[in-house]
Phi, psi and omega in degrees: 000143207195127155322095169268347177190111195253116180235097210244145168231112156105347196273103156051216273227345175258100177285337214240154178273165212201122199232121154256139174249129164218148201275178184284158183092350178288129180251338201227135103286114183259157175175182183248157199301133191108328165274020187087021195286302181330304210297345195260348153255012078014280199298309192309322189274341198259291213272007167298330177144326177004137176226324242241087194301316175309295212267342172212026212215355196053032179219162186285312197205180171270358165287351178292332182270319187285122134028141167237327173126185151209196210272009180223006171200134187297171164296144170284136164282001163187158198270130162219121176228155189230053188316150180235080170309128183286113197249350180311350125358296189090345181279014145272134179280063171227179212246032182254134201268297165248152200222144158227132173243115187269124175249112145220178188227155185234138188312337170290348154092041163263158187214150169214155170259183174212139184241135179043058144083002162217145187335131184207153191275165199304299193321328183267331202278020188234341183291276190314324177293305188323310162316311163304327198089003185227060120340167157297347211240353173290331161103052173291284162297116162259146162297178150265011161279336171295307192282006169249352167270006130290321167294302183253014161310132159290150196301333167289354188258329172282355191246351164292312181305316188292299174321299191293323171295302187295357191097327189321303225277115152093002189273320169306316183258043148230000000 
């Protein structure tokens, strides 16, 4: 199972709707500063399940994600991002080849997901990421803060990262 296509509207700097296709095997978006990479990993961790805006998301609030407009295009009424997955694999046990997971938020701050285009409650969409492994909490997506507290980290701080990614971490007290 592998991300084959990330499509955002309305989501923080993509005023306009915006489709990347990607093949298997991609690990990385590389650009020079300014293109919107945070925000295209921003959108991924956001339709993942992501609750924490502030703290991992660059924003204040959720509102914060839909578009504000600029002086030649308007603010957006809502935030959309769409992962699309390739399952042809089989590592989901289900009978879809492709799976689309829809995330929005409405300036009114109702939000809703959607799985393969219907309505679906947080709960089976969070069931369902868990089966896949792409929690909030799986490290599917680094920031570059992470990979820069693995780079210039001490070795006990790298070794708090290795533990959260493997689980260890909060595995002892339950």
């Amino acid at each position: 199972m592998y991300l084959k296509r990330l499509e955002l509207a309305g989501f923080k700097s993509f005023g306009a709707r915006t489709t990347l296709e990607l093949a298997a095997g991609v690990t990385a978006i590389v650009g020079p500063n300014g293109a919107g990479k945070s925000n295209l990993a921003d959108a991924i961790r956001w339709a993942l399940g992501e609750p924490a805006v502030s703290r991992h998301l660059r924003g204040r609030n959720s509102a914060e994600l839909i578009f504000n407009g600029t002086a030649t295009r308007p603010r957006a009424s809502l935030a959309e991002v769409i992962l699309t997955f390739d399952n042809q694999d089989g590592a989901l046990p289900v009978d879809y080849s492709e799976l689309e997971l829809t995330r929005l938020i409405y300036r009114n701050g109702q939000s809703e997901y959607r799985l393969n285009g219907t309505r679906a409650r947080i709960g089976a969409v969070q069931q369902w990421l868990a089966q896949a492994g792409l929690g909030t909490n799986s490290y599917a997506v680094i920031g570059q803060g992470t990979v820069d507290r693995l780079i210039m980290g001490t070795p006990a701080e790298r070794k708090i990262l290795f533990d959260e990614a493997s689980g260890e971490i909060g595995r002892a007290s339950c």
